[in-house]
NUZA-19928 format. One record per atom (N, C-alpha, C): atom name; residue number from 1; x, y, z. Coordinates in Angstrom, 1 decimal. Example, Ala and Ser with C-alpha at 12.3 -4.5 7.8 and 13.67 -1.06 7.14 Angstrom:
BEGIN
+------+------+--------+--------+--------+
| name | resi |   east |  north |     up |
+------+------+--------+--------+--------+
|    N |    1 |   13.2 |   -5.7 |    7.8 |
|   CA |    1 |   12.3 |   -4.5 |    7.8 |
|    C |    1 |   13.2 |   -3.3 |    7.8 |
|    N |    2 |   12.8 |   -2.2 |    7.1 |
|   CA |    2 |   13.7 |   -1.1 |    7.1 |
|    C |    2 |   12.9 |    0.0 |    7.9 |
+------+------+--------+--------+--------+
This chain:
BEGIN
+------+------+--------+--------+--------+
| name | resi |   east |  north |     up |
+------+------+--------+--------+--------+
|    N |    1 |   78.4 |  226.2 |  -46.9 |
|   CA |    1 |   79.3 |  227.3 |  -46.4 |
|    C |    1 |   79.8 |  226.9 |  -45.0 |
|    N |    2 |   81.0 |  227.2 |  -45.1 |
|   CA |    2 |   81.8 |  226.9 |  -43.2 |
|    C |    2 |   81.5 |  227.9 |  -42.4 |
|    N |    3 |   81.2 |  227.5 |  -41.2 |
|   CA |    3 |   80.7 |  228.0 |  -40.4 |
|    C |    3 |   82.1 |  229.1 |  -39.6 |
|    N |    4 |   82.1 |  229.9 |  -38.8 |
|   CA |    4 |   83.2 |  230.5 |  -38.5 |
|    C |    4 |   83.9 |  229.3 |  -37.8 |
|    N |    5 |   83.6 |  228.8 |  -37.0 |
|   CA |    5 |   83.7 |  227.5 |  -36.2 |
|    C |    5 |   84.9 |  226.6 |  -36.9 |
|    N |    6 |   84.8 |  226.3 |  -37.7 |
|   CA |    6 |   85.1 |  225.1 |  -39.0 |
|    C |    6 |   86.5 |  226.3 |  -39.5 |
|    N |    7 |   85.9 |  227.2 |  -39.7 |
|   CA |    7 |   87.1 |  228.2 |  -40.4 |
|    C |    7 |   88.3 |  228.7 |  -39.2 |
|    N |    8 |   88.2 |  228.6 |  -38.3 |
|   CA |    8 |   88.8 |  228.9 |  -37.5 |
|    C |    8 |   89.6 |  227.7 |  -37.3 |
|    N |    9 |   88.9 |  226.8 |  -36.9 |
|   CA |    9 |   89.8 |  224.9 |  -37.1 |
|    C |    9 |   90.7 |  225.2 |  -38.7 |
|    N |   10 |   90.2 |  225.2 |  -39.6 |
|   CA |   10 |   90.7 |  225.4 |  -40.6 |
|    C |   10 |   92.2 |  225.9 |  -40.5 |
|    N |   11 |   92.3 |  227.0 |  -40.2 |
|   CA |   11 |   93.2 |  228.0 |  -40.2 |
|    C |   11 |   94.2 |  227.4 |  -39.1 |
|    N |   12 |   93.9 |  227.3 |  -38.2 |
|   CA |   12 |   95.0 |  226.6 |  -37.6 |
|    C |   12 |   95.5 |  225.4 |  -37.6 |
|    N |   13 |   95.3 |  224.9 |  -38.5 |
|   CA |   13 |   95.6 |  223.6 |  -38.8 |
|    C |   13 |   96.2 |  223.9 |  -40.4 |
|    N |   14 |   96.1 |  224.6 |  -40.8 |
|   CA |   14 |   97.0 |  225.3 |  -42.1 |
|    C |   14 |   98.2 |  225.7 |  -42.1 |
|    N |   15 |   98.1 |  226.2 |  -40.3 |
|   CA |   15 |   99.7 |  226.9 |  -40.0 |
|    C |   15 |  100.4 |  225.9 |  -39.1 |
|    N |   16 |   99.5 |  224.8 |  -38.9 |
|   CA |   16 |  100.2 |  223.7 |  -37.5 |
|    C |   16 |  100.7 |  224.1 |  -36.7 |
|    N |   17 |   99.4 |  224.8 |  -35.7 |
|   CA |   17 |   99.3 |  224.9 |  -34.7 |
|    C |   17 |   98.4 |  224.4 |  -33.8 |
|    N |   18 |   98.5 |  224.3 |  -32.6 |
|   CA |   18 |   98.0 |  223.6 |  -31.6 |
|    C |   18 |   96.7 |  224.4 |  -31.2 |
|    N |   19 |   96.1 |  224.3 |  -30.7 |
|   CA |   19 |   94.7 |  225.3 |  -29.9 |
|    C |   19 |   95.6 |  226.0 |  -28.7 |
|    N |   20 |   96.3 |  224.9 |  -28.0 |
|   CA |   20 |   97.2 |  225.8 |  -27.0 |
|    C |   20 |   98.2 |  226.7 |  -28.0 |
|    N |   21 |   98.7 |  226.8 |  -28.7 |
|   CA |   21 |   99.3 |  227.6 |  -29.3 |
|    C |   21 |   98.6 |  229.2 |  -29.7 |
|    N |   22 |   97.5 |  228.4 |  -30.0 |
|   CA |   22 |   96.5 |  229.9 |  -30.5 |
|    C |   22 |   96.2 |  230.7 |  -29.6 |
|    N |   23 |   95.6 |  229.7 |  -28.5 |
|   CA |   23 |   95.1 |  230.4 |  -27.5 |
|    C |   23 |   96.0 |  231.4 |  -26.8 |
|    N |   24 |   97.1 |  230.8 |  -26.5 |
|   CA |   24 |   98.4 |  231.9 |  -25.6 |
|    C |   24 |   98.7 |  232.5 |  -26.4 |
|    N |   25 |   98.9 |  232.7 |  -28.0 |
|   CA |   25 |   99.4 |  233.9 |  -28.8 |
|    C |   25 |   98.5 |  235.0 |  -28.5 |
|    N |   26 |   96.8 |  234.7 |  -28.7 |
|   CA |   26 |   95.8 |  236.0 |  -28.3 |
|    C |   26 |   95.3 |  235.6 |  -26.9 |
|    N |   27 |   95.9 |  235.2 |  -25.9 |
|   CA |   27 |   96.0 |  235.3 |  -24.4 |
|    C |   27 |   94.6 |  235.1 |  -24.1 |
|    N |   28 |   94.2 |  234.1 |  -24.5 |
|   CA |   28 |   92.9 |  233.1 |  -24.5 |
|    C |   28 |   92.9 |  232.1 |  -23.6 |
|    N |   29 |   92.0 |  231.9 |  -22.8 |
|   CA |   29 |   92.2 |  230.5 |  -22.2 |
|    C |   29 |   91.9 |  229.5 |  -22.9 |
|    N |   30 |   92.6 |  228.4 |  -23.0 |
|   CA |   30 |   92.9 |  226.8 |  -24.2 |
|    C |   30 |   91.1 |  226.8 |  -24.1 |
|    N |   31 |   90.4 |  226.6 |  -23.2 |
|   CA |   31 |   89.2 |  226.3 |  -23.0 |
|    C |   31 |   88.1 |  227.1 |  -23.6 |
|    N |   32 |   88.3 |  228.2 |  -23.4 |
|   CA |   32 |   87.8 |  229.4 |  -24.3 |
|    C |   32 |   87.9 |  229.0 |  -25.9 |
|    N |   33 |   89.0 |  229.4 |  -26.2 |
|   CA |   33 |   89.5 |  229.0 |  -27.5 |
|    C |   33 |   88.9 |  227.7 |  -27.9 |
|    N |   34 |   88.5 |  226.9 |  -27.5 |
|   CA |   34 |   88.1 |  225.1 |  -28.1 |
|    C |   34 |   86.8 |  225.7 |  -28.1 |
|    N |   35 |   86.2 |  226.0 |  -27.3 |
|   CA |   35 |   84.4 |  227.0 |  -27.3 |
|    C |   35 |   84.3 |  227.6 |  -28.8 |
|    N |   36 |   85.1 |  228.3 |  -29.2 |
|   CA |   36 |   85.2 |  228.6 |  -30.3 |
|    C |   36 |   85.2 |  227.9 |  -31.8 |
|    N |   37 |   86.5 |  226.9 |  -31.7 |
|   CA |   37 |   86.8 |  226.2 |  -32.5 |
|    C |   37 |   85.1 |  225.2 |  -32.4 |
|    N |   38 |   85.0 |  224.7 |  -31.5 |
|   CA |   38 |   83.4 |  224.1 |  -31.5 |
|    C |   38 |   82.2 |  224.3 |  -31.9 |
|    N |   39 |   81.9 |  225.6 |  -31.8 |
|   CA |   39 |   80.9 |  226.8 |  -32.3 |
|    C |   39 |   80.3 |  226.8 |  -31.0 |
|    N |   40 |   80.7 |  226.2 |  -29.9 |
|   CA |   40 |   79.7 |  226.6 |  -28.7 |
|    C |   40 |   79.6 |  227.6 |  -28.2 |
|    N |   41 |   80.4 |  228.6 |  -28.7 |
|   CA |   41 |   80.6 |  230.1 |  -28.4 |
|    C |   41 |   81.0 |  230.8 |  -29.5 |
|    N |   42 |   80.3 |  231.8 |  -29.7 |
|   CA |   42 |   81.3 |  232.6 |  -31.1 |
|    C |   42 |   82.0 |  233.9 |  -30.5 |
|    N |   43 |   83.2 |  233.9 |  -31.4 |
|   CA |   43 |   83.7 |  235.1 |  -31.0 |
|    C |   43 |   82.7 |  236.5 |  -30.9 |
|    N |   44 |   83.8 |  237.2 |  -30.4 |
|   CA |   44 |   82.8 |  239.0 |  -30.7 |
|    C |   44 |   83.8 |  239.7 |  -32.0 |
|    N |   45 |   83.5 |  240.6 |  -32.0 |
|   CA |   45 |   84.0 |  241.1 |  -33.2 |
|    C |   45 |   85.7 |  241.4 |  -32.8 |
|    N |   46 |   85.8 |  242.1 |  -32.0 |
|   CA |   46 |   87.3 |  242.5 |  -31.5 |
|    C |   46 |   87.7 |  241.0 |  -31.4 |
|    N |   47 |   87.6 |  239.9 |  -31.1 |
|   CA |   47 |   88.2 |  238.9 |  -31.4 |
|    C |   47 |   88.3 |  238.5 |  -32.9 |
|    N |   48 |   87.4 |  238.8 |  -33.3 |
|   CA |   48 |   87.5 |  237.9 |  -34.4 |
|    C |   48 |   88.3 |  238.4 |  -35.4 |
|    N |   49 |   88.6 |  240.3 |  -35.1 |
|   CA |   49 |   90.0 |  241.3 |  -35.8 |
|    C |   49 |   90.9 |  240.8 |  -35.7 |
|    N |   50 |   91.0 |  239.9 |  -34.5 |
|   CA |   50 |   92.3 |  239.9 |  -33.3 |
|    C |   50 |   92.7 |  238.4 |  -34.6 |
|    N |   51 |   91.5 |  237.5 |  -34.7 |
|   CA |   51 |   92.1 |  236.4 |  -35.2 |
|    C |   51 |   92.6 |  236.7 |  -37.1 |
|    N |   52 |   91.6 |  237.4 |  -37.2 |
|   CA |   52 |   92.2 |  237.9 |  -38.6 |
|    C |   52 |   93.9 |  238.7 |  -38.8 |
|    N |   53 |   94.1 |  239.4 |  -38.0 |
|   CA |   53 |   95.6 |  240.0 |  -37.8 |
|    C |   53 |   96.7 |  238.8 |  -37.6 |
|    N |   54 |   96.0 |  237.7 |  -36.6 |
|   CA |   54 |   96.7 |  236.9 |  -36.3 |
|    C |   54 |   97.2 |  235.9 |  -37.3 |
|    N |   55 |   96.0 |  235.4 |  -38.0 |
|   CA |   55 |   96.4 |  234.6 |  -39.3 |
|    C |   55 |   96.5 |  235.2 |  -40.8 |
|    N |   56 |   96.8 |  236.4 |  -40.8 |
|   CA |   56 |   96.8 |  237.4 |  -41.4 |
|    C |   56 |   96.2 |  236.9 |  -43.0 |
|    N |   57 |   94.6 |  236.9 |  -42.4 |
|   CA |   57 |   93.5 |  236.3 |  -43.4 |
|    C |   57 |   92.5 |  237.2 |  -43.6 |
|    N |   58 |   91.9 |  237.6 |  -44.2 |
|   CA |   58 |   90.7 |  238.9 |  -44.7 |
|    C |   58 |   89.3 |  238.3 |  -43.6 |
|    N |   59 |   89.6 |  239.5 |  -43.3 |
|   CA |   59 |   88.0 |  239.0 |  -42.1 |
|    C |   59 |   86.7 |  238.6 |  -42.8 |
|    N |   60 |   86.4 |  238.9 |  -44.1 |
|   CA |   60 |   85.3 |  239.1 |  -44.5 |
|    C |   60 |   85.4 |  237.7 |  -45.0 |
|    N |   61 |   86.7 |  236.7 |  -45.1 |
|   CA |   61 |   86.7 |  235.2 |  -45.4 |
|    C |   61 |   86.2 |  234.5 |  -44.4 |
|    N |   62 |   86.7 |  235.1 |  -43.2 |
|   CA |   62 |   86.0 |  234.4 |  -41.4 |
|    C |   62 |   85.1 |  234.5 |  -41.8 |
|    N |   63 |   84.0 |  235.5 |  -42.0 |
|   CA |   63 |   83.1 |  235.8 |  -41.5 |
|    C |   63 |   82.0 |  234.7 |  -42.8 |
|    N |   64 |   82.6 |  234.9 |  -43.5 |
|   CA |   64 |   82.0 |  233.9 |  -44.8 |
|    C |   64 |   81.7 |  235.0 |  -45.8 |
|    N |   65 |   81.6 |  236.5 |  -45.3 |
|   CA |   65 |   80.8 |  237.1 |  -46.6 |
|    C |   65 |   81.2 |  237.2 |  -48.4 |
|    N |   66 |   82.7 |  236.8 |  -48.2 |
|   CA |   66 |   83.2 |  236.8 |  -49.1 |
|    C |   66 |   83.1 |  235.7 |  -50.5 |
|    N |   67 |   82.4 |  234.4 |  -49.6 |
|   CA |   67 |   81.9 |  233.4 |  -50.2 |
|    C |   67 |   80.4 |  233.7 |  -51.1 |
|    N |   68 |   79.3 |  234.5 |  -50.1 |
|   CA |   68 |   78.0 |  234.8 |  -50.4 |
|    C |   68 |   78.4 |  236.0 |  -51.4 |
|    N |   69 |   79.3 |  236.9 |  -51.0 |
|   CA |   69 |   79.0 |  237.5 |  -52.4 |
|    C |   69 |   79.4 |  237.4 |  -53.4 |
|    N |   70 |   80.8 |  236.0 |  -53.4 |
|   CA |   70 |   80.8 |  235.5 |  -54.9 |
|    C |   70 |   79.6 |  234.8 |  -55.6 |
|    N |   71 |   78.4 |  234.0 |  -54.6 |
|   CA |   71 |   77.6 |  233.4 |  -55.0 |
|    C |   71 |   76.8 |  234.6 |  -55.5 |
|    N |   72 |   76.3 |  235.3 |  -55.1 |
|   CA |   72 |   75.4 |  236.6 |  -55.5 |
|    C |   72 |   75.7 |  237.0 |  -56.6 |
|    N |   73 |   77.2 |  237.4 |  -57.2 |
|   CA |   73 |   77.8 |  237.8 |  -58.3 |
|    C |   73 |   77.6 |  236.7 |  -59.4 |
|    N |   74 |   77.4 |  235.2 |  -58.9 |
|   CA |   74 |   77.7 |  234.5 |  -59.7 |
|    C |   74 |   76.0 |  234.7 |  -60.5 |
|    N |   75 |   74.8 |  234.5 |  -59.7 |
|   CA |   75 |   73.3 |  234.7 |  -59.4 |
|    C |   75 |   72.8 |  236.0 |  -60.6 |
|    N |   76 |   73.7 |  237.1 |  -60.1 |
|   CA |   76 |   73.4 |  238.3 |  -61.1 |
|    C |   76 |   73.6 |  237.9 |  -62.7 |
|    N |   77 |   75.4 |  237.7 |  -62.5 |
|   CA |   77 |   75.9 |  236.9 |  -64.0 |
|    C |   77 |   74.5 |  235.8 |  -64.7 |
|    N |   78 |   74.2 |  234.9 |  -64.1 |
|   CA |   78 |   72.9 |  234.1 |  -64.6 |
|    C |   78 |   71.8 |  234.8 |  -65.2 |
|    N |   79 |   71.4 |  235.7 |  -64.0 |
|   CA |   79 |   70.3 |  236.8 |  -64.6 |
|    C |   79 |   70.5 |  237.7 |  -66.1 |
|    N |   80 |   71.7 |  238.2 |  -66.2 |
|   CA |   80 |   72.4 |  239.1 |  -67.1 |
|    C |   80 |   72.0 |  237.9 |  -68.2 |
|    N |   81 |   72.5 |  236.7 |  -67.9 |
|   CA |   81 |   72.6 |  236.1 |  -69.1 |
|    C |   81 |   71.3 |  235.7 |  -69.8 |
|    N |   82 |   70.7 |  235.6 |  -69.0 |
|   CA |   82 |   68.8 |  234.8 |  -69.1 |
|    C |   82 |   68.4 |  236.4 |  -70.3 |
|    N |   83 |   68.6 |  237.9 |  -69.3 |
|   CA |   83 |   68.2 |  239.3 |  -70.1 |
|    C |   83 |   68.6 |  238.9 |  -71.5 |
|    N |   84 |   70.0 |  239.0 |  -71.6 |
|   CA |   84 |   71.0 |  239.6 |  -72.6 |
|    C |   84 |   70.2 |  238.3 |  -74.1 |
|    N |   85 |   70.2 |  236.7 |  -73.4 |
|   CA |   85 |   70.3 |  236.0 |  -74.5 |
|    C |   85 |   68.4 |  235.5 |  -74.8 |
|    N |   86 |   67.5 |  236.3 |  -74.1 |
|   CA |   86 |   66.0 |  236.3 |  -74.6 |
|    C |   86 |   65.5 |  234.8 |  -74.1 |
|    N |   87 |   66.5 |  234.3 |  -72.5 |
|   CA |   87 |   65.7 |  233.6 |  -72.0 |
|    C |   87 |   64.4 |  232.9 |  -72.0 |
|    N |   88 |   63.4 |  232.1 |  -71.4 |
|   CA |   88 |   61.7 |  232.4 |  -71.6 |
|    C |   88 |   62.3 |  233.2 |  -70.2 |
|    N |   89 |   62.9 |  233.1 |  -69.1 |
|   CA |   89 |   62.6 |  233.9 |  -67.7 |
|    C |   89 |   63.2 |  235.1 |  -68.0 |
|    N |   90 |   63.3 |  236.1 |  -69.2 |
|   CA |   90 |   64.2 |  237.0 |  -69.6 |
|    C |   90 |   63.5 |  238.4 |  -68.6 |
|    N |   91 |   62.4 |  238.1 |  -68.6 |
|   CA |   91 |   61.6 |  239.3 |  -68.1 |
|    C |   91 |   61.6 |  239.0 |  -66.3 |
|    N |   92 |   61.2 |  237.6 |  -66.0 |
|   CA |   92 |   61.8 |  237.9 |  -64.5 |
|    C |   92 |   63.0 |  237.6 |  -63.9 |
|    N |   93 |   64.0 |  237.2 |  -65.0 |
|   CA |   93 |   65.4 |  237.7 |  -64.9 |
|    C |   93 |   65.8 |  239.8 |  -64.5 |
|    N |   94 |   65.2 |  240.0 |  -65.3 |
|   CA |   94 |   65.2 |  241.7 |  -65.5 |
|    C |   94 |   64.5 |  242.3 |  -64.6 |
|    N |   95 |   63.5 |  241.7 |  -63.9 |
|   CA |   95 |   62.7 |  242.4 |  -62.6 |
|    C |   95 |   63.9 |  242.1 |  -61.6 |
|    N |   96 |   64.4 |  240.6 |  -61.2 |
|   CA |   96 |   65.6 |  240.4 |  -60.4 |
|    C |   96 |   66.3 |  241.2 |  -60.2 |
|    N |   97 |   66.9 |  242.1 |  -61.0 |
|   CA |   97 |   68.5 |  242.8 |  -61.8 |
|    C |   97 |   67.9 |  243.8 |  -60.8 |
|    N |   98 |   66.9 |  244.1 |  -61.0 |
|   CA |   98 |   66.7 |  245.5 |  -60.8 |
|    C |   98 |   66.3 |  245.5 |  -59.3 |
|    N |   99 |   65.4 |  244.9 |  -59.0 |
|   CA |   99 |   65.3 |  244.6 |  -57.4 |
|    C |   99 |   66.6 |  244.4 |  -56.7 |
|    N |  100 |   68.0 |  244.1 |  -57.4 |
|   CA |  100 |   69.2 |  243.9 |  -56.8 |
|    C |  100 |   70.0 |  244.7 |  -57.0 |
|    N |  101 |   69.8 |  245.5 |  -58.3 |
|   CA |  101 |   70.2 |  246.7 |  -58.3 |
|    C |  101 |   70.1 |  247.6 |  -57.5 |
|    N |  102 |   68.6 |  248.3 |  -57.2 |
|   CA |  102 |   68.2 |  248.5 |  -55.7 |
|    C |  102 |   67.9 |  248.5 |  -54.6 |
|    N |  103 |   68.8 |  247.5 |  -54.7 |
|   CA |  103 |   68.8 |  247.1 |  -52.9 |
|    C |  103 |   69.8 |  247.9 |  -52.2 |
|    N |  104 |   69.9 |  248.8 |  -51.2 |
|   CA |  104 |   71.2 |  249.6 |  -50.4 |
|    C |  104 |   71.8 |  248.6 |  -50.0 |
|    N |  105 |   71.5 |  247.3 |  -49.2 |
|   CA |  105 |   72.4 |  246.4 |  -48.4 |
|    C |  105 |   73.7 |  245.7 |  -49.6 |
|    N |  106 |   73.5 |  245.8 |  -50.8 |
|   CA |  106 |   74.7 |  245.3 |  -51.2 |
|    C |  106 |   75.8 |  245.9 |  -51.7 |
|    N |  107 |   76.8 |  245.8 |  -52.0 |
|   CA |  107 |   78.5 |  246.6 |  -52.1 |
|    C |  107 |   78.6 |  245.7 |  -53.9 |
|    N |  108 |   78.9 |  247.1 |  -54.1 |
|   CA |  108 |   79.0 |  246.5 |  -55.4 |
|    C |  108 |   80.1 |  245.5 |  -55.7 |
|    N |  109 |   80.5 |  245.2 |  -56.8 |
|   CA |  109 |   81.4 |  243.9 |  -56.9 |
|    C |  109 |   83.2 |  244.5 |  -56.8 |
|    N |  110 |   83.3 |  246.0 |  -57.3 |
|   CA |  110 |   85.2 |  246.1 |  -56.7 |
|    C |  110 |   85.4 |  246.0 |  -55.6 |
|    N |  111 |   84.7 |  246.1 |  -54.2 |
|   CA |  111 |   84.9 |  245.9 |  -52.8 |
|    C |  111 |   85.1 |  244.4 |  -52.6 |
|    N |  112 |   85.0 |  243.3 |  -53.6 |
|   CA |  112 |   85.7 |  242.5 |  -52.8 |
|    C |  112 |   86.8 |  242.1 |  -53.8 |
+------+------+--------+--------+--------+
């Protein structure tokens, strides 16, 4: 998985732009901004809005969550299939489901 770091290089180099370019569009110092692009600093959140607006890209792709919860989705799908086709792990496929099922931290799958 890319790190924001990497994703941020990414991105501007998709639109061919400079770091000095990025940096004076959200009134960054070049120096600051390379911190970034580096990972020797991570943004804060109000930047990292700022850079989503900017490259007008879904924050939850910065951030990576949108990658982990296709993997998760994909993880469940596996489980479902282990239950549904009488796996040998069909039964701790089914304890999984359900331990994932109730968990509060996850967003079901139309939110992404």
């Amino acid at each position: 998985m890319e790190t924001i770091a990497e994703k941020l290089s990414d991105l501007r180099h998709m639109n061919n732009l400079t770091q000095k370019q990025v940096s004076d569009a959200l009134k960054l110092n070049v120096r600051t901004y390379i911190r970034y692009e580096t990972g020797e600093t991570k943004p804060d959140v109000d930047l990292l809005v700022r850079f989503s607006i900017f490259y007008k890209k879904d924050l939850n792709w910065i951030l990576g969550i949108s990658e982990q919860m296709e993997l998760l989705y994909f993880v469940i799908d596996v489980l479902e299939e282990n239950v549904k086709y009488g796996d040998s792990n069909g039964l701790r496929s089914q304890s999984c489901l359900e331990y994932i099922e109730n968990s509060s931290v996850l967003l079901k799958r139309e939110t992404i």
